[in-house]
ZAMARSE-665858 format. One record per residue: chain; residue in three letters; residue number from 1; y, z, x of N, C-alpha, C, O, CB in turn. Coordinates in steps of 0.2 Angstrom, whole numbers. Atoms other than C-alpha are relative to their C-alpha. Glycine has a CB too. Example, Ala and Ser with C-alpha at 12.3 -4.5 7.8 and 13.67 -1.06 7.14 Angstrom:
<rs>
A | ALA | 1 | -6 | 0 | 4 | -22 | 39 | 62 | 6 | 0 | 4 | 5 | 3 | 9 | 0 | 6 | -5 .
A | SER | 2 | -6 | -1 | -4 | -5 | 36 | 68 | 5 | 3 | -4 | 11 | 4 | -1 | 2 | -7 | 2 .
</rs>
This chain:
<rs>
A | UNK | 1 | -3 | -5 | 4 | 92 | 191 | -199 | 7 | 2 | 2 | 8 | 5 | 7 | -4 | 6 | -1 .
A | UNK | 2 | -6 | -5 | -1 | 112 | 195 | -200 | -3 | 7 | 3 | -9 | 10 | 2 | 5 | 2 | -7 .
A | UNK | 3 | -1 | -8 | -1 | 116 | 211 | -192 | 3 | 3 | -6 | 8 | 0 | -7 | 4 | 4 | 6 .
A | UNK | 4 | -3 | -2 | 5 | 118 | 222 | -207 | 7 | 2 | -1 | 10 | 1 | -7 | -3 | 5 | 0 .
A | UNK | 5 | -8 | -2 | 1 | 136 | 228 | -203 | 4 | -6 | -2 | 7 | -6 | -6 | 3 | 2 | 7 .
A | UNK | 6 | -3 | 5 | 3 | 141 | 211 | -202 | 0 | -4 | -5 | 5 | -7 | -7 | 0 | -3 | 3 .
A | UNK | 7 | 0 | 4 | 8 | 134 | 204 | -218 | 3 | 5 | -4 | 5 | 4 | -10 | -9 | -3 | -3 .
A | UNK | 8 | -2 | -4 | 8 | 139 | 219 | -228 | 7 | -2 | 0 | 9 | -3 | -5 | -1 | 9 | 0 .
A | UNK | 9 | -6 | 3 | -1 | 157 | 214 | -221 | 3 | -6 | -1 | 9 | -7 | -1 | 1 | 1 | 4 .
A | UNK | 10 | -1 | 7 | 1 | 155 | 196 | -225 | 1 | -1 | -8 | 4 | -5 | -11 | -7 | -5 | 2 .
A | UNK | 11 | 5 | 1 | 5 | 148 | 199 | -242 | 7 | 5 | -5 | 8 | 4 | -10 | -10 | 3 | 1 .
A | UNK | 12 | -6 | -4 | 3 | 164 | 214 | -246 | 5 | -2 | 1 | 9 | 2 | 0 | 0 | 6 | 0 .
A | UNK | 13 | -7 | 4 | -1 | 177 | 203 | -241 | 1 | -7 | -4 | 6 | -11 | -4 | 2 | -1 | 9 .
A | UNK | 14 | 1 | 5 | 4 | 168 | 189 | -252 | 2 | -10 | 4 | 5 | -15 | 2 | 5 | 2 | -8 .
A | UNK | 15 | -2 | 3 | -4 | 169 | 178 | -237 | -5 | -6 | -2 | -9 | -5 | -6 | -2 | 4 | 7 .
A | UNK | 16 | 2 | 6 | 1 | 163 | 158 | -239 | -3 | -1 | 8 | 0 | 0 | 13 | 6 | -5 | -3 .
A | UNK | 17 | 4 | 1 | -5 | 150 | 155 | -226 | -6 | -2 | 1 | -8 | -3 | -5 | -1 | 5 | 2 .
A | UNK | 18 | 7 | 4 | 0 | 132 | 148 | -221 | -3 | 2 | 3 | 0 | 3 | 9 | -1 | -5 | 2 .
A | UNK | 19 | 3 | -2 | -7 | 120 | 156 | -211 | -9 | -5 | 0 | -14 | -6 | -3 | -1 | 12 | 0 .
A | UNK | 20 | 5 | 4 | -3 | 109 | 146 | -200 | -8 | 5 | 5 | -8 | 10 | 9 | 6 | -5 | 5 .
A | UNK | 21 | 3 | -4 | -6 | 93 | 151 | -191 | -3 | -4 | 3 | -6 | -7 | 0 | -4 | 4 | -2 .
A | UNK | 22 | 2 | 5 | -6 | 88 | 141 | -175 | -5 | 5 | 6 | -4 | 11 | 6 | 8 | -4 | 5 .
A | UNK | 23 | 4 | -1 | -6 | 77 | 144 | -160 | 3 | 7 | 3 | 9 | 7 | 2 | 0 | -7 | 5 .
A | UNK | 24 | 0 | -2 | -4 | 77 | 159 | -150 | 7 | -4 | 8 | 6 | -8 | 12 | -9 | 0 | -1 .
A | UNK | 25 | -4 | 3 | -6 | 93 | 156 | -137 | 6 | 4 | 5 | 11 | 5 | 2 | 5 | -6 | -4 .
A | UNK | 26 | -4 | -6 | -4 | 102 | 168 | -124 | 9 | -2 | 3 | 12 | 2 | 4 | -6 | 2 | 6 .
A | UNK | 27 | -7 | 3 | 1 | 119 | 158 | -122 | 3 | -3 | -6 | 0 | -7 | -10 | 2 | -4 | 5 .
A | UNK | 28 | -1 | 4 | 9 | 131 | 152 | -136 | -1 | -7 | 1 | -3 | -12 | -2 | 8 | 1 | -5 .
A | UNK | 29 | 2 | 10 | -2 | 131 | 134 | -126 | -8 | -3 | -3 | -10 | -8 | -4 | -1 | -2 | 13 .
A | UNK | 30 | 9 | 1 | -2 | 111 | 135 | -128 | 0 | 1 | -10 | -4 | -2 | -14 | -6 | 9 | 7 .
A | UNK | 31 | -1 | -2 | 4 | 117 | 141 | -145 | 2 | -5 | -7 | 0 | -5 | -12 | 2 | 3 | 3 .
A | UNK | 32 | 0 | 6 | 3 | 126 | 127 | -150 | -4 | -7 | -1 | -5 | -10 | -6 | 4 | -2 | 2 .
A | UNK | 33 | 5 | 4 | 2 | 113 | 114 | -145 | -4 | 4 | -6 | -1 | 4 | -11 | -5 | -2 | 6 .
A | UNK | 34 | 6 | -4 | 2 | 99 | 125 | -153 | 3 | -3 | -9 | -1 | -7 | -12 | 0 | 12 | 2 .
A | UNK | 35 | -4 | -1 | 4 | 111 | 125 | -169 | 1 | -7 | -4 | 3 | -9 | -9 | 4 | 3 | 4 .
A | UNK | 36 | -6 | 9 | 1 | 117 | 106 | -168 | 5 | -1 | -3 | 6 | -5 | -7 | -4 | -6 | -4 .
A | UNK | 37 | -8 | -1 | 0 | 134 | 112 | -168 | 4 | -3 | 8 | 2 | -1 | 13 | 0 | 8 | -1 .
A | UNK | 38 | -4 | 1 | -6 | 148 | 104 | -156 | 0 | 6 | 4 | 1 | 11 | 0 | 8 | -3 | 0 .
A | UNK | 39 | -1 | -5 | -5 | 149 | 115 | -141 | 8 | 2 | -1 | 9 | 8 | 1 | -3 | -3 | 8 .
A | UNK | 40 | -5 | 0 | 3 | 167 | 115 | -146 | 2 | 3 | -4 | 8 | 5 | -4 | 0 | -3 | -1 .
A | UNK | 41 | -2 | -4 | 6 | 165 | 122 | -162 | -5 | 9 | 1 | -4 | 14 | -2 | -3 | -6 | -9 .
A | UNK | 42 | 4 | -5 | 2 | 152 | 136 | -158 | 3 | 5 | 4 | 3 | 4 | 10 | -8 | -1 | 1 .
A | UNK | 43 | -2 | -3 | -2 | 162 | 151 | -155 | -2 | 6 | 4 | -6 | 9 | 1 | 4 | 1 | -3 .
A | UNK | 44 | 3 | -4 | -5 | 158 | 163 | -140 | 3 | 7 | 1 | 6 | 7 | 7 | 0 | -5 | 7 .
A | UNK | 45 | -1 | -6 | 0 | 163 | 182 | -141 | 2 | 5 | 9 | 0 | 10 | 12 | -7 | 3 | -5 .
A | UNK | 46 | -1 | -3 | -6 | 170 | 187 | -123 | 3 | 6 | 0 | 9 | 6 | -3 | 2 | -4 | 4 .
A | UNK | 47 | -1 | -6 | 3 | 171 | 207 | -123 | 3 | 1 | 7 | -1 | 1 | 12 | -8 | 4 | -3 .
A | UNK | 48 | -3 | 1 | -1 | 186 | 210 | -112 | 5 | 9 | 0 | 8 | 12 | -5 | 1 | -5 | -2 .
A | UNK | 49 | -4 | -7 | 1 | 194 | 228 | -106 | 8 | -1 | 3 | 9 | -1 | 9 | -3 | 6 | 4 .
A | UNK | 50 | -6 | -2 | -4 | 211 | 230 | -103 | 6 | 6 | -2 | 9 | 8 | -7 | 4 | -6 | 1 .
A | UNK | 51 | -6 | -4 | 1 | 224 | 242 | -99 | -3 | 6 | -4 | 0 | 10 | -8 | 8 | -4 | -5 .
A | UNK | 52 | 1 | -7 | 2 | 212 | 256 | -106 | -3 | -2 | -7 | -6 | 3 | -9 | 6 | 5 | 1 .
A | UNK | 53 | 5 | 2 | 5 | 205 | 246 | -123 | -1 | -7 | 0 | 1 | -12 | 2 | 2 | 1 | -5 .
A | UNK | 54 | 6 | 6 | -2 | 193 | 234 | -125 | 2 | -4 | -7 | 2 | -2 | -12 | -10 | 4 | -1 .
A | UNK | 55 | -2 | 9 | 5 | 197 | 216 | -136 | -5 | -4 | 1 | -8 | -4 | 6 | 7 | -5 | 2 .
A | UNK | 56 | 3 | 4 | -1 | 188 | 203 | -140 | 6 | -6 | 0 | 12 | -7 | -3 | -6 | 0 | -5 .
A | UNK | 57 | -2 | 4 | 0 | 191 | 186 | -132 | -2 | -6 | -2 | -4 | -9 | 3 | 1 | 2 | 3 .
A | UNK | 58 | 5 | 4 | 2 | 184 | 172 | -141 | 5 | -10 | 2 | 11 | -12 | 2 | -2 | 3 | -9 .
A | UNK | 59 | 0 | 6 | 0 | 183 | 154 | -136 | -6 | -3 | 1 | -11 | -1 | 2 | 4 | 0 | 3 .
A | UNK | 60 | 4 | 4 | 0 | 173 | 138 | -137 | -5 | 2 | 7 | -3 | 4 | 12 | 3 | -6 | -1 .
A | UNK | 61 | 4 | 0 | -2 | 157 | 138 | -130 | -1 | -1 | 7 | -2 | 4 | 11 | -2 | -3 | -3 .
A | UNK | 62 | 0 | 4 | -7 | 158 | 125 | -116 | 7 | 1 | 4 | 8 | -3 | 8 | -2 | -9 | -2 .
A | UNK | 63 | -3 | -2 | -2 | 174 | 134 | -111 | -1 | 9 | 6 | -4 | 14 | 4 | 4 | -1 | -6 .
A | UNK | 64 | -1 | -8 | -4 | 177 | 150 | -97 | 6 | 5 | -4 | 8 | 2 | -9 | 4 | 0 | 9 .
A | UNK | 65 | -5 | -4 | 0 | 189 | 163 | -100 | 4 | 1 | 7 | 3 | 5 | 11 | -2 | 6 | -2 .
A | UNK | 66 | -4 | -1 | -7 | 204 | 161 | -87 | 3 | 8 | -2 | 8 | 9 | -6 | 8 | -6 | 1 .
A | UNK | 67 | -3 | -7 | -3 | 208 | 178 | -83 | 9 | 1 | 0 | 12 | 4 | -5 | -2 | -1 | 9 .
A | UNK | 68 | -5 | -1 | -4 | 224 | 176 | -74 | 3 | -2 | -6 | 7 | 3 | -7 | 1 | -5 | 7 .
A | UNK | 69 | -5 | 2 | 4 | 233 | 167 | -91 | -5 | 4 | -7 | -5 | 0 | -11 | 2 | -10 | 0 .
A | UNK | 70 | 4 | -4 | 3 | 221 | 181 | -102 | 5 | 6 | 1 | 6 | 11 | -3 | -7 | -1 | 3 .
A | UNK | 71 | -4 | -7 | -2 | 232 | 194 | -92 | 6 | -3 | -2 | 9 | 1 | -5 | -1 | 3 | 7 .
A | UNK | 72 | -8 | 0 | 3 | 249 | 187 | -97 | -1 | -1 | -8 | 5 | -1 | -11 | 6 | -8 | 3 .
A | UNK | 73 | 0 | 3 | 6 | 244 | 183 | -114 | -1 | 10 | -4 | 3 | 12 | -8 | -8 | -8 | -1 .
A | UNK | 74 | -1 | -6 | 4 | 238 | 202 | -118 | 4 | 5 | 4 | 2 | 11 | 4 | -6 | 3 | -2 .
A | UNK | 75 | -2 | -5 | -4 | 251 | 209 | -106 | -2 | 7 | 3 | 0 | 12 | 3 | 5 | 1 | -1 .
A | UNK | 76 | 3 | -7 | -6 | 240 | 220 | -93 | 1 | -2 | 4 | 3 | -8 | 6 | -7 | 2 | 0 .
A | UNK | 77 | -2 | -3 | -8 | 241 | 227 | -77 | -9 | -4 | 3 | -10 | -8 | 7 | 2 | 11 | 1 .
A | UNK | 78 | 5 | -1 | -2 | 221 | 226 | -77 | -5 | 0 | -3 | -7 | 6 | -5 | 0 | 3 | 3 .
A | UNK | 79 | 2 | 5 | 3 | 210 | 213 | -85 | -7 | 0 | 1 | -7 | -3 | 6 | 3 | -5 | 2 .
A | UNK | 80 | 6 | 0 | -4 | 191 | 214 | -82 | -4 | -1 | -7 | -2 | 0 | -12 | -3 | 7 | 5 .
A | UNK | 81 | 4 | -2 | 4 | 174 | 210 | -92 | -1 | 8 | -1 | 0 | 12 | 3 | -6 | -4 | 1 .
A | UNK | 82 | 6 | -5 | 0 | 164 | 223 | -100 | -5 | -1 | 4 | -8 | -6 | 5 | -3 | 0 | -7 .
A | UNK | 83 | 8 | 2 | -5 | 150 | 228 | -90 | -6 | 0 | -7 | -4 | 1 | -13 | -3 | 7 | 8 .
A | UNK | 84 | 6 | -1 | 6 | 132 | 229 | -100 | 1 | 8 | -4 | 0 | 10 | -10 | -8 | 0 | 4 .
A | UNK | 85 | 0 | -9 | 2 | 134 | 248 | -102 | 2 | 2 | -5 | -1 | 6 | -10 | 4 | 4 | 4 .
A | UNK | 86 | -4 | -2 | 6 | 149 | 248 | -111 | 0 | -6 | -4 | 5 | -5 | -9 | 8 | 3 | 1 .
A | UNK | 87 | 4 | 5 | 4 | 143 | 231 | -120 | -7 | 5 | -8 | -8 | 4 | -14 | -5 | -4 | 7 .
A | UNK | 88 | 8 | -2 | 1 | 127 | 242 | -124 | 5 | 4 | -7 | 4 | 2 | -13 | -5 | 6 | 7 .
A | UNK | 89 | -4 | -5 | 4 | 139 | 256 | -132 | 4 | -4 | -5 | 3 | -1 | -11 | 5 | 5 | 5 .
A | UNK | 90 | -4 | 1 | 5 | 151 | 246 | -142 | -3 | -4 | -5 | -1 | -4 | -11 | 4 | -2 | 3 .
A | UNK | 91 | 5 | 3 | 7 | 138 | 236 | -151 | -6 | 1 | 1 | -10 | -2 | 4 | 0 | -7 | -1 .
A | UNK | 92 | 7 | 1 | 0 | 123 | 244 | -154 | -4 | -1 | -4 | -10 | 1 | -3 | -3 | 3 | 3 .
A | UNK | 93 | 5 | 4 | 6 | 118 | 236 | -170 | -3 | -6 | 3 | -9 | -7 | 1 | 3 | -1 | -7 .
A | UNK | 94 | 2 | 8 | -1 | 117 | 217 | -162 | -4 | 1 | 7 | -4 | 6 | 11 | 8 | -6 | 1 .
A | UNK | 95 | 4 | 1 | -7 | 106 | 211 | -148 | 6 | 0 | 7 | 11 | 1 | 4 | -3 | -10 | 0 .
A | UNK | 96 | -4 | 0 | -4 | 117 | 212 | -132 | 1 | -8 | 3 | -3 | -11 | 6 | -2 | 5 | 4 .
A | UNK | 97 | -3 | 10 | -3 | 127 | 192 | -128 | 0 | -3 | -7 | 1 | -9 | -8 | -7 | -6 | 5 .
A | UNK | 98 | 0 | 6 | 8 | 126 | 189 | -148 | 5 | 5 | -1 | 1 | 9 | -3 | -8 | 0 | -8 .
A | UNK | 99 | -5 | -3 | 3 | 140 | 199 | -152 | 5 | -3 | -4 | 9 | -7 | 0 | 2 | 4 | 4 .
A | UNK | 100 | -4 | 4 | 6 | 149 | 192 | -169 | 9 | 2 | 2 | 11 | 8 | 3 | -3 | 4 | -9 .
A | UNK | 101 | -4 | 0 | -3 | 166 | 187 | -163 | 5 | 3 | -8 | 8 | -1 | -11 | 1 | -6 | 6 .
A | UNK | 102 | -2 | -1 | 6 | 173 | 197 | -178 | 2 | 8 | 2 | 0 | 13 | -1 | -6 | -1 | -7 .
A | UNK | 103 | -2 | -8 | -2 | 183 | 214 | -169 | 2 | 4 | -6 | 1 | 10 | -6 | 6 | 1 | 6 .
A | UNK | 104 | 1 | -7 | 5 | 186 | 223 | -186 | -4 | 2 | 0 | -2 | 8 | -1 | 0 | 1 | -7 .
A | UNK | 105 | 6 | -1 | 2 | 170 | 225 | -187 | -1 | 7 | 7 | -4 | 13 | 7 | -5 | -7 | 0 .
A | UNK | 106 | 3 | -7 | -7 | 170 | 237 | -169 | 8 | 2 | 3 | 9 | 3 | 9 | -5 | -4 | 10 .
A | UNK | 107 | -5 | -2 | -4 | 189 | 242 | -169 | 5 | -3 | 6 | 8 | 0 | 10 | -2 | 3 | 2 .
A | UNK | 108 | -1 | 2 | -7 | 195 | 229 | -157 | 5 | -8 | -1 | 3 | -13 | -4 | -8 | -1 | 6 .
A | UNK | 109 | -5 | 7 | 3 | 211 | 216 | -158 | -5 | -7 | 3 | -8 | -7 | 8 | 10 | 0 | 7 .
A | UNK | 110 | 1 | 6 | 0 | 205 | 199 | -159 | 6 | -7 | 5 | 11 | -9 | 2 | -2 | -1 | -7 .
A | UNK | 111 | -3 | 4 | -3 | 212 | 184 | -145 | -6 | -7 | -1 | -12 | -7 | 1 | 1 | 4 | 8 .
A | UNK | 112 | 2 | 6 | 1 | 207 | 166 | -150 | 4 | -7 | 4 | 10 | -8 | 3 | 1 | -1 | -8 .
A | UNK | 113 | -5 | 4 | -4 | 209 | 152 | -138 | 1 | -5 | -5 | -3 | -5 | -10 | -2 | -4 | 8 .
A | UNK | 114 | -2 | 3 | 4 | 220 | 139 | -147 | -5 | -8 | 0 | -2 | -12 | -5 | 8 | 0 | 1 .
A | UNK | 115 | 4 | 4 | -1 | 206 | 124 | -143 | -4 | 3 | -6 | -2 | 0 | -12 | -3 | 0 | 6 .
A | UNK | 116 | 1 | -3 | 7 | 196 | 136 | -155 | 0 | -2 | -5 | -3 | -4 | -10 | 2 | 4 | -1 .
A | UNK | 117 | -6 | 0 | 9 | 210 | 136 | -169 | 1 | -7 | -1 | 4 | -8 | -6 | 10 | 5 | 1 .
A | UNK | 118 | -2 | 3 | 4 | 211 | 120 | -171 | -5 | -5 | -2 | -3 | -10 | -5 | 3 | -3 | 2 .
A | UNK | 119 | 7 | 1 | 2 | 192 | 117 | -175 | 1 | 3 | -9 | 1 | 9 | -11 | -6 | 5 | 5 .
A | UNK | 120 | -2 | -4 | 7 | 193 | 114 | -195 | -7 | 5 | -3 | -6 | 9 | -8 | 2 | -7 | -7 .
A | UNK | 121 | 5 | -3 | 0 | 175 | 122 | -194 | -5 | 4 | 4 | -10 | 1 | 5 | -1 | -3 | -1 .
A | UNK | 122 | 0 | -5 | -4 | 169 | 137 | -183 | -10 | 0 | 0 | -13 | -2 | -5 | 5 | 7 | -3 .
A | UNK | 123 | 7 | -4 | -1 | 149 | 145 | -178 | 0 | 6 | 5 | 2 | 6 | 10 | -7 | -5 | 2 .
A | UNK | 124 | 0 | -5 | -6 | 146 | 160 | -170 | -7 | 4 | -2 | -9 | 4 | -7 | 8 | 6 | 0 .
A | UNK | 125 | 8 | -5 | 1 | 129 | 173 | -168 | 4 | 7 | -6 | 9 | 9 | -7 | -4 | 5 | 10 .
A | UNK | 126 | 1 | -4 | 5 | 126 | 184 | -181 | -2 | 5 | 2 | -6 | 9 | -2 | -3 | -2 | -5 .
A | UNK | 127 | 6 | -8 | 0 | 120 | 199 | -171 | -5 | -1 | 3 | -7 | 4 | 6 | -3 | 3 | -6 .
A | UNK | 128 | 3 | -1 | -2 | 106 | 192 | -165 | -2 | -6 | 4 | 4 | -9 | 5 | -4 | 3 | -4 .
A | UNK | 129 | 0 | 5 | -3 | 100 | 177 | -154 | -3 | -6 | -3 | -2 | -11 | -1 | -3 | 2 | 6 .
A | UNK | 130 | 2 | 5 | 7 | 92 | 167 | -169 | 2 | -2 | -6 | 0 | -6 | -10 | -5 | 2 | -2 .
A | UNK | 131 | -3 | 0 | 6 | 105 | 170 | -181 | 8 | -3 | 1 | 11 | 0 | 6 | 0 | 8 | -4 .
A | UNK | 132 | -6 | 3 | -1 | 121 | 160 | -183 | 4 | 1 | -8 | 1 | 3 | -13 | -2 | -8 | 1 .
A | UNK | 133 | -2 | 1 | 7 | 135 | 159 | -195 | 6 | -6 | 0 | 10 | -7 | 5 | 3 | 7 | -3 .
A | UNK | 134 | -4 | 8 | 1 | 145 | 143 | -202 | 6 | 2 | -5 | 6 | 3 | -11 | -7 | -6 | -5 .
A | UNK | 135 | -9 | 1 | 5 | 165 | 144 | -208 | 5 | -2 | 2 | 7 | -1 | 8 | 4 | 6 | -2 .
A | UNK | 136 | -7 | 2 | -2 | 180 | 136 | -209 | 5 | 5 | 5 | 5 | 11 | 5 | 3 | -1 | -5 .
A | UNK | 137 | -4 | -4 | -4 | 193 | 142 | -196 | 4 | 4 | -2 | 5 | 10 | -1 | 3 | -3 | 2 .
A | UNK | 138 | -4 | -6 | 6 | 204 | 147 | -210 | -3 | 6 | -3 | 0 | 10 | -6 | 4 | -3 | -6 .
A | UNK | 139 | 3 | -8 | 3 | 192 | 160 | -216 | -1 | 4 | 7 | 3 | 9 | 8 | -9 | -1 | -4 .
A | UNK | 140 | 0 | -5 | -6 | 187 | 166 | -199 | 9 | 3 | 0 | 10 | 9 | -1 | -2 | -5 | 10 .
A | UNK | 141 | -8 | -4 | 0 | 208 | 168 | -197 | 1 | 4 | -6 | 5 | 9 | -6 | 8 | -6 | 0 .
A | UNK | 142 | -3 | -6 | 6 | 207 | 178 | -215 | -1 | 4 | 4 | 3 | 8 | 7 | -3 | 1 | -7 .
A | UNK | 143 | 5 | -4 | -2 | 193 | 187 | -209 | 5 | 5 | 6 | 7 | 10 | 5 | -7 | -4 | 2 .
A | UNK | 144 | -3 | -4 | -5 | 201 | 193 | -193 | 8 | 2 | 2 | 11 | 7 | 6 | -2 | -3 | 5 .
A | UNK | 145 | -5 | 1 | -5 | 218 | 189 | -191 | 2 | 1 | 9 | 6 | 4 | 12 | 3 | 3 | -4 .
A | UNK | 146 | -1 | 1 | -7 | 217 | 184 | -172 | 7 | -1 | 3 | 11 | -5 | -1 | -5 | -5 | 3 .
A | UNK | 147 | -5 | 2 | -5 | 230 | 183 | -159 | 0 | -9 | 3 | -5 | -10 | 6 | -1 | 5 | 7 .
A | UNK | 148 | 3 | 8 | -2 | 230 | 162 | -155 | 3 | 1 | 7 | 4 | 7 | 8 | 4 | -8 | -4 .
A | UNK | 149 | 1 | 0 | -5 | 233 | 159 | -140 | -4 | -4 | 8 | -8 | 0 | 10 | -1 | 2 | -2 .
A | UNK | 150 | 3 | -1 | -4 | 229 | 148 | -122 | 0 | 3 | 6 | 4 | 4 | 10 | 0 | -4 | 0 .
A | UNK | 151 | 1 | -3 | -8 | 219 | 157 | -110 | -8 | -3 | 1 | -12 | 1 | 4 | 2 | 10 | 1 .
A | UNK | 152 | 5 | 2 | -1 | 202 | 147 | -110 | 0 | -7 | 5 | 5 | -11 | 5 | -4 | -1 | -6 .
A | UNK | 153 | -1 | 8 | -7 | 198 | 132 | -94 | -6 | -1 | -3 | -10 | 2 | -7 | 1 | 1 | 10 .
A | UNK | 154 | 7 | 4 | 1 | 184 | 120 | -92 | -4 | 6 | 4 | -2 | 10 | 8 | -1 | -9 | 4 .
A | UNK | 155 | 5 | -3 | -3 | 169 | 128 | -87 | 0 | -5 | 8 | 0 | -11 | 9 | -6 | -1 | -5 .
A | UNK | 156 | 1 | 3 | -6 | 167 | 126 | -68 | -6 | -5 | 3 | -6 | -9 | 7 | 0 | 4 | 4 .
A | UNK | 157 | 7 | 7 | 2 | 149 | 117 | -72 | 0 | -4 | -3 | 2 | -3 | -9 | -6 | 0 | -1 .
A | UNK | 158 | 1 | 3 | 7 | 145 | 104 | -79 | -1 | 3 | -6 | -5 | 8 | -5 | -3 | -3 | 1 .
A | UNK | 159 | 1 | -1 | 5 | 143 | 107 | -97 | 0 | -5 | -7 | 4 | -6 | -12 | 3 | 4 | 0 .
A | UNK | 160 | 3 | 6 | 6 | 132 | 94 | -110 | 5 | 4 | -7 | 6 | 10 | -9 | -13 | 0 | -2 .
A | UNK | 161 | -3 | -2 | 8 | 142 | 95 | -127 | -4 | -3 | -2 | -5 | -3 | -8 | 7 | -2 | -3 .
</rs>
């Protein structure tokens, strides 16, 4: 099941979209298999405080978030995840690690690594760990208008696409 917030916001912005439902999966890498979406295309919501407010940082799956070029990109002094807590607090309609990488929705500027952006086709959780959603890039960029942007690296493990 969408999280209610997010479909009512899909559905009054008349957003073009697919929603999938797959297996039970607690990362979006696990997410993309589950899905049978490129790990590439399945976008991952990394929830990011700095300088005193909280942004989402989204990038591909089988990608990290570099810090160091994360902090020149949203010029801060001091760059850190969210912990769970204030995870908990900022979204507490969705499961906690599904969080729809869609910051209108919680108040919070959107950062898109440019790997991302040049996927003509996007997936990301829907809120919950079973619920996916399917759209072009250029709808996600309606939808949010994000910041582009690189600041994602390879993951330091391996990672099956």
């Amino acid at each position: 099941m969408i999280a209610t917030r997010l479909e009512d916001f899909l559905i009054g912005q008349n957003a073009v979209f697919q929603h999938t439902v797959h297996p039970a999966s607690p990362t979006a890498l696990t997410t993309a298999r589950q899905d049978h979406v490129p790990a590439r295309e399945m976008a991952k919501a990394v929830i990011v405080f700095a300088d005193g407010t909280f942004l989402m940082a989204v990038i591909p799956s089988n990608r990290t978030v570099d810090f160091a070029r994360l902090k020149q990109v949203v010029r801060g002094a001091d760059v850190r995840l969210a912990n769970e807590y204030e995870m908990s607090r900022l979204f507490p309609d969705v499961e906690l690690g599904a969080e729809p990488p869609l910051g209108v929705l919680y108040d919070m500027a959107v950062y898109v690594d440019e790997r991302l952006a040049r996927e003509p086709e996007i997936a990301f959780n829907a809120g919950t760990h079973t619920d996916s959603i399917h759209m072009t890039f250029t709808e996600y960029d309606r939808l949010t208008s994000p910041v582009v942007a690189q600041f994602a690296s390879e993951a330091t493990m391996p990672v099956p696409v």
